[in-house]
C-alpha positions, 0 to 999 in steps of 0.5 A, a space after each residue: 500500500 501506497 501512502 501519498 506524500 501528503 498524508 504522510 506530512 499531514 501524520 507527521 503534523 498529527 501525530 508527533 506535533 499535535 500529540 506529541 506520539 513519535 511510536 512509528 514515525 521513524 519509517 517516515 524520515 530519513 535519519 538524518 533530515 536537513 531541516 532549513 529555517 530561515 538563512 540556517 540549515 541543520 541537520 536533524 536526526 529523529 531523536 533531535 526532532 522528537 527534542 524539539 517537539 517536546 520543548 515546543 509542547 513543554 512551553 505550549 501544552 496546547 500547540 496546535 499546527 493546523 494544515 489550512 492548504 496542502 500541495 503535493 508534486 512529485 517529491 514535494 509537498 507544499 503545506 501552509 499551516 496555521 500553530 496555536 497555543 498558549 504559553 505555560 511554560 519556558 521558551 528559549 529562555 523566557 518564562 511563560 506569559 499566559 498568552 495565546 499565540 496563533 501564528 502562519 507558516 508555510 512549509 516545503 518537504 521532499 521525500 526520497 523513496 518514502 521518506 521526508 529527506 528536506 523541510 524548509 519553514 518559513 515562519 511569522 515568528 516575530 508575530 509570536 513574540 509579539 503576541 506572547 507579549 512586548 518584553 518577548 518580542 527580540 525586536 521590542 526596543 529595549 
């Protein structure tokens, strides 16, 4: 049985972002992934991805990364995702705040024989600090 490319990011935002469940979800990723944020690339072995995930739901125990629109061609699926939650923990050094944020972003993966090799995020991250509060936002004039 063939699983389409589609259903297998959409899994992969289900089960390990949403739920933070990872049983299974190493026959889906290559070990390692080259995961690109912004102008950086670094590669990402399944256990670092499972810490990240768990450092996201530790500081957002309601994080939420909806697919809104999802395009697949050949070895590439194109996602634009919406992530909501609330801060109740610490996040990249900062304490929680109590704040909702819902934030856009949109995703590019490639597959290489069923399995994710390559994500690209690009992220409104400065609209989450800006909603999780003035004296989070790195660029707030200090």
């Amino acid at each position: 049985m063939t699983t389409s490319h589609g259903a297998i990011v959409r899994e992969i935002f289900e089960r390990a972002w949403n739920s933070g469940d990872f049983d299974g979800l190493d026959r889906l990723l290559a070990d390692p992934v080259d995961f690109h944020y912004r102008r950086s690339m670094r590669t990402m072995r399944p256990d670092d991805l499972r810490r990240t995930v768990q450092s996201w739901r530790s500081a957002f125990p309601d994080l939420r990364f909806s697919v809104e629109e999802l395009i697949e061609e050949a070895d590439l699926v194109a996602a634009r995702v919406t992530h909501t939650g609330t801060q109740r923990g610490h996040m990249r050094g900062h304490p929680a705040t109590g704040r909702r944020m819902e934030i856009d972003a949109m995703y590019f993966f490639r597959f290489a024989y069923g399995r994710l090799v390559e994500v690209w995020e690009v992220d409104d991250e400065y609209a989450m600090w800006e909603q999780l509060g003035p004296s989070l936002d790195p660029g707030a004039p200090r």
